[in-house]
C-alpha angles and dihedrals in degrees: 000000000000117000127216129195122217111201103183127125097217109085101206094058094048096043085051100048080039093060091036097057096036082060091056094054107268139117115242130179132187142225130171094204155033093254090051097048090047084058097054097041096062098050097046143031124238134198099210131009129213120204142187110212096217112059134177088245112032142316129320081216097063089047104056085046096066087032083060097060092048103034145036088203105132121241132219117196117213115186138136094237102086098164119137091247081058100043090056094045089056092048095041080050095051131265140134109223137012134214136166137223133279098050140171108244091234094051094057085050097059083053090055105046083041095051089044096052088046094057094042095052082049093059093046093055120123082241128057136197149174142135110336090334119095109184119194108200088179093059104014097239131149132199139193117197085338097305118117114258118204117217133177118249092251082043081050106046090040090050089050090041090058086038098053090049098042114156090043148088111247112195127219087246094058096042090047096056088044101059085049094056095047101048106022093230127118107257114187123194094264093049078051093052094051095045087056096046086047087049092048094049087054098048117023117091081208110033089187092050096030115185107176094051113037136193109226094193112240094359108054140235145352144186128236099349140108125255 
């Protein structure tokens, strides 16, 4: 099931978008502010972000565009300016689509379902790219700031496998079963946990805060997302 975050300080619009998309299938949670957003934000992962501009406590701008430098995940600005200055200020901070209030509920919707099929056509690209890693599919190959990096075909399939499903948790159990499947070869938790510290070593830029391969604690592991 694919979450969405609603970052907007007036209740009733985001009660309203909450129980709308929740009717179309997805998972949705609130916040009213910055704070409460950046909470949220840090315990769970979220496939697309909407988010006021004008918030109790700052700006939607600055946000996204820290949200930019942690997470793919794309943004959707609602606010009533909808002036062009505005507009290009959205787009320069970061987001991915733009729509002004008032709007009608199935409009926001089609943005949605528009934005989302974007950035999942994106990830299934035959090149990748975020933050200081470049990934070929075409060609497996993987750089680093634009240095090769040299994996190992299991470092290889388990960095695709968290790639391909980017903007979700991926338990033990899963990736487990996936790298079996791959290679045909039998992968435990503990061979898991040192090809994750190996990979990490290859691609952070910081092993100890990685932000390209991530620990969900309990669950596993995710892709391009805070902790």
């Amino acid at each position: 099931m694919q979450r969405i975050l609603i970052v907007e300080d007036d209740a009733t619009i985001s009660g309203g978008i909450r129980l709308y998309l929740q009717g179309k299938g997805f998972a949705a949670d609130c916040a009213g502010t910055i704070a409460r957003a950046e909470t949220l934000l840090a315990g769970s992962s979220y496939h697309l972000i909407l988010l006021d501009i004008r918030l109790p406590d700052g700006s939607g701008l600055e946000l996204c565009s820290r949200l930019r430098k942690i997470s793919a995940a794309p943004v959707i600005f609602l606010t009533a300016n909808d002036t062009e200055s505005q507009m290009i200020a959205g787009f320069q901070h970061g987001c991915d689509d733009y729509i002004a209030k008032p709007f009608s509920i199935e409009l926001l919707y089609q943005r949605i379902l528009a934005v989302l099929r974007r950035s999942q056509s994106a990830a299934s690209g035959d090149v990748f790219s975020y933050l200081t890693l470049t990934v070929d599919f075409v060609k497996m190959q993987v750089q680093k700031e634009n240095a090769p990096v040299k994996l190992s075909a299991m470092e290889y399939k388990l960095l695709e496998l968290l790639i391909r499903n980017r903007g979700q948790v991926l338990t033990c159990d899963l990736i487990l079963e996936r790298l079996w499947d791959c290679d045909g070869n039998f992968v435990d938790e503990n061979t898991l946990r040192v090809l994750i510290r190996r990979l990490r070593q290859k691609i952070e830029t910081d092993p100890k805060n990685p932000k390209l391969i991530v620990t969900v604690f309990g669950i596993g592991y995710t892709f391009g997302e805070s902790q």
